[in-house]
C-alpha positions as CSV (number, residue, x, y, z in Angstrom):
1,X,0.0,0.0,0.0
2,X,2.8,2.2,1.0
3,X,4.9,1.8,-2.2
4,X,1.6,2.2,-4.4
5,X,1.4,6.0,-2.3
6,X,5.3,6.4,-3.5
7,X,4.3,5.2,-7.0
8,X,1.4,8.0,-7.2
9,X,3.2,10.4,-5.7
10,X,6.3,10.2,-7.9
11,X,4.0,9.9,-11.1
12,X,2.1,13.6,-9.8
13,X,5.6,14.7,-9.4
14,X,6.6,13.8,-12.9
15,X,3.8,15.3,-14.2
16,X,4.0,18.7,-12.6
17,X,7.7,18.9,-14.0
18,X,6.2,18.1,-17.5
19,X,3.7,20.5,-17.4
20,X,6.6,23.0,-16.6
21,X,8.7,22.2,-19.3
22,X,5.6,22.6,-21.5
23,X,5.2,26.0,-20.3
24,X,9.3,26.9,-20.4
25,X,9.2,25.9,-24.3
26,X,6.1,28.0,-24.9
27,X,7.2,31.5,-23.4
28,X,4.8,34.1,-21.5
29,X,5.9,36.2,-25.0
30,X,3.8,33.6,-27.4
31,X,0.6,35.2,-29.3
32,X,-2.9,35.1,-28.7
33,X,-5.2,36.2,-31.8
34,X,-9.0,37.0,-31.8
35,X,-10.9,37.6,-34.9
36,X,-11.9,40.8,-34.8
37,X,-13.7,41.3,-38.9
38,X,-14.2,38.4,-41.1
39,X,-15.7,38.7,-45.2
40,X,-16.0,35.4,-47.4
41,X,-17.1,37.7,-50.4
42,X,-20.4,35.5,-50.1
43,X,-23.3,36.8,-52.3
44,X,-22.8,40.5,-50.6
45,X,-20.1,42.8,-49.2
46,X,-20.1,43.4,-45.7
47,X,-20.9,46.6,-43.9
48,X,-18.3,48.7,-43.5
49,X,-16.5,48.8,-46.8
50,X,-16.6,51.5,-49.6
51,X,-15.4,51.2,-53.1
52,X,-12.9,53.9,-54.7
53,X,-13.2,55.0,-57.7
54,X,-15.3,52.4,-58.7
55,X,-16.1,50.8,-62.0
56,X,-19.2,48.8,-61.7
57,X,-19.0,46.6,-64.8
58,X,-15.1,45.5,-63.5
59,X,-16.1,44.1,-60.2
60,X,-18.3,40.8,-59.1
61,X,-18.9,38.6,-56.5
62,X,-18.4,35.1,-57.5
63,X,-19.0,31.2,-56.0
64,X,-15.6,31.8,-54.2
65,X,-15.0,35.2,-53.3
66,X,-14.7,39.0,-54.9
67,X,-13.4,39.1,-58.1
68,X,-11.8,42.5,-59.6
69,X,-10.7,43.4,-63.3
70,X,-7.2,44.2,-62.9
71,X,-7.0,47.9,-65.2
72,X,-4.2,50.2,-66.1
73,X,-3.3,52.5,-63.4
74,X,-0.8,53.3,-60.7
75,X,-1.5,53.3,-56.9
76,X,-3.2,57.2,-56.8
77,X,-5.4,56.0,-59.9
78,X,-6.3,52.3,-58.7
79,X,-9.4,52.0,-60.0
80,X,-12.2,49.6,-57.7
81,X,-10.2,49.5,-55.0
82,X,-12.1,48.1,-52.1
83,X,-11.4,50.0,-48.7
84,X,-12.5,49.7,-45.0
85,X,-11.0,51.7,-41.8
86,X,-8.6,50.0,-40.0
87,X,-8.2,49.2,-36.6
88,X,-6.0,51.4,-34.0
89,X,-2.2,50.6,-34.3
90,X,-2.0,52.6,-31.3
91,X,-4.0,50.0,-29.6
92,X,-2.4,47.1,-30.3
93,X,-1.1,44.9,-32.9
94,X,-2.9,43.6,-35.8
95,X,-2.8,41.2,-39.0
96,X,-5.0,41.8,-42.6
97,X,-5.3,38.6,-44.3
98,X,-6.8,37.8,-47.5
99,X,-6.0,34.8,-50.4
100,X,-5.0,36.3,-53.6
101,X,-5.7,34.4,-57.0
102,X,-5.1,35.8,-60.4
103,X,-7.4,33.8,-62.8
104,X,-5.3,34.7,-66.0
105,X,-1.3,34.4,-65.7
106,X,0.0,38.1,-65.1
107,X,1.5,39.7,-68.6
108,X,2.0,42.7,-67.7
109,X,5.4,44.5,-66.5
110,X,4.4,45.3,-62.5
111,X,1.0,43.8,-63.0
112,X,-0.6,43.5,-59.0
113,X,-2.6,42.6,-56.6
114,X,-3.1,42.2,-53.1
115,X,-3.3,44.8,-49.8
116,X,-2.2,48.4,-49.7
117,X,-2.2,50.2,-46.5
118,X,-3.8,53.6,-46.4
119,X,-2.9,56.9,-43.9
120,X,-4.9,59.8,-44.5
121,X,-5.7,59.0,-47.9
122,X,-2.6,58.1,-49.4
123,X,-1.6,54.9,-50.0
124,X,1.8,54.0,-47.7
125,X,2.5,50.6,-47.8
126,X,1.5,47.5,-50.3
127,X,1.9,44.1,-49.8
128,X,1.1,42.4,-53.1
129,X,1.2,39.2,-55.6
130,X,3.6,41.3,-58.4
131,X,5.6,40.3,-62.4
132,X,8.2,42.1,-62.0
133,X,10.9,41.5,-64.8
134,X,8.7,38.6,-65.9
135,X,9.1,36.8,-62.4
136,X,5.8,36.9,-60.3
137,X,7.1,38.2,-56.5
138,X,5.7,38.9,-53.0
139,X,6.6,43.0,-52.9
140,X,7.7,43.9,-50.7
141,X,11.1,41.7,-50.4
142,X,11.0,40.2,-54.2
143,X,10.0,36.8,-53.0
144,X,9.8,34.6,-55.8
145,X,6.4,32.4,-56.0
146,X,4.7,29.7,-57.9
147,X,2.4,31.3,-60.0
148,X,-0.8,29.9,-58.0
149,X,-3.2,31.4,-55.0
150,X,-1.0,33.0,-52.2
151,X,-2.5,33.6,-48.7
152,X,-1.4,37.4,-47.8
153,X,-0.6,38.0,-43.7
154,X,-0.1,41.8,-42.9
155,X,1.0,42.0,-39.4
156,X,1.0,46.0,-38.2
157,X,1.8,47.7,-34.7
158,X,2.4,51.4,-34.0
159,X,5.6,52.2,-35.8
160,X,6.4,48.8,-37.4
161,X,5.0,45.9,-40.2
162,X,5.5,42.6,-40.9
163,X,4.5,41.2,-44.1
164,X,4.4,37.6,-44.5
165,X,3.1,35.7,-47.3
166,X,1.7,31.8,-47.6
167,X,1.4,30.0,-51.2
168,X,-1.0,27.5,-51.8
169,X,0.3,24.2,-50.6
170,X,2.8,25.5,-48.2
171,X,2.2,24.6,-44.7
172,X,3.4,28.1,-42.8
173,X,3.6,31.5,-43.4
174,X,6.7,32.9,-44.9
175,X,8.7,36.2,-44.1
176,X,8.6,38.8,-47.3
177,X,10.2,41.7,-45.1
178,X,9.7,43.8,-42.0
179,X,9.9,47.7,-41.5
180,X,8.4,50.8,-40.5
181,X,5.3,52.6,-40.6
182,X,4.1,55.9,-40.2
183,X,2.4,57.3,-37.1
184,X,-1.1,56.2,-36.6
185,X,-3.8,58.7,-37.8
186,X,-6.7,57.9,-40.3
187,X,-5.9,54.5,-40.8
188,X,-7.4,52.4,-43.9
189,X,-7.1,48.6,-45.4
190,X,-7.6,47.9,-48.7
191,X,-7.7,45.1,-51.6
192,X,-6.9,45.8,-55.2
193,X,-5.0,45.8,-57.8
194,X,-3.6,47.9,-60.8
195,X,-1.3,47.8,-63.8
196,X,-3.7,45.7,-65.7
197,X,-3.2,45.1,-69.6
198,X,-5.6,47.2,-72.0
199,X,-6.2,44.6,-74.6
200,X,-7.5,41.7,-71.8
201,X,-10.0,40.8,-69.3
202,X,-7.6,40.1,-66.2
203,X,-9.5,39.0,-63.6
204,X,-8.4,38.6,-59.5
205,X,-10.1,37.0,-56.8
206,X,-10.0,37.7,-53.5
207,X,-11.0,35.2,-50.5
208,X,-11.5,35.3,-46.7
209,X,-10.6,38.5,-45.4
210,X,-9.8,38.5,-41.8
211,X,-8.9,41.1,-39.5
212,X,-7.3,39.7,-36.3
213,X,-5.8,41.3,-32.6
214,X,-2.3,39.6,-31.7
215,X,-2.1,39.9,-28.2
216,X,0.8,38.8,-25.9
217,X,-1.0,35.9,-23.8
């Protein structure tokens, strides 16, 4: 009876110290992260989003998700570029998410799409599916990808971004580049895309946006 107690106390014992190595490889530092927005694109737009300079005939909302003509233009002419206010970076820390997938192969020289950051009205940042010198990229950091739908992670804080990108297939998120940001003020999120041929329907679509909060648990 005795050595059974010894058994069961040595076997609590054990577990305790496992639970503590648990905790030693997961640090106090790891993240938490709660949905916060969330928009399949599914037979509607959700509330909360506006369209800038729109072009109704070049946008629809298919089976799958939003789908966008990509059309000739820079990033102050973007045409239907789809924007919503974004949450306070002086708040917390966030990540933008959305799947990007081009439905034609990408011709043209700088030919995009993806997210582009917003501060006052001006675009600041982009984080983007790009042909650039005939190789398609994750931009920022020239990342070279397979030609086939990328999952787009936008990480932002106060002064600082991290923009991570995910092709289909692969089983993590990988690191297109890190930087800075300007102050927070009138902060927007959008999806587009730009620098479209003239002489072809090129179509994008764009699936699952999620906004989450990254907290420190």
């Amino acid at each position: 009876m005795r050595l059974g107690f010894f058994r069961l106390r040595w076997s609590l014992i054990l577990m305790v110290l496992a639970g503590i190595l648990t905790l030693m490889a997961y640090p106090l530092a790891a993240k938490a992260e709660e949905l916060i927005f969330r928009d399949r694109f599914e037979g509607r737009l959700d509330q909360g989003w506006y369209w800038l300079r729109e072009n109704p005939g070049f946008w629809r909302l298919g089976e799958r998700g939003l789908e966008i003509r990509l059309e000739p233009g820079v990033a102050t002419t973007v045409k239907n570029a789809l924007v919503r206010q974004a949450p306070n970076r002086a708040e917390g820390t966030y990540a933008i998410e959305v799947t990007v997938n081009n439905l034609s192969p990408l011709t043209n020289q700088y030919e995009q799409a993806g997210i582009t950051w917003y501060v006052d009205g001006k675009p600041v940042f982009k984080l983007v599916k790009e042909l650039v010198d005939g190789v398609v990229c994750i931009i920022p950091g020239k990342k070279p990808i397979p030609d086939r739908p990328v999952r787009l992670r936008l990480i932002v804080s106060r002064d600082r971004y991290i923009a991570q990108y995910r092709p289909e297939g692969e089983p993590e998120f990988l690191l297109a580049a890190e930087g800075s940001l300007p102050a927070p003020s009138q902060d927007e999120v959008s999806i587009q895309g730009y620098h479209g041929p003239t002489d072809a329907e090129h179509w994008v679509r764009f699936e699952d946006f999620r906004i989450l909060r990254i907290d420190s648990r």
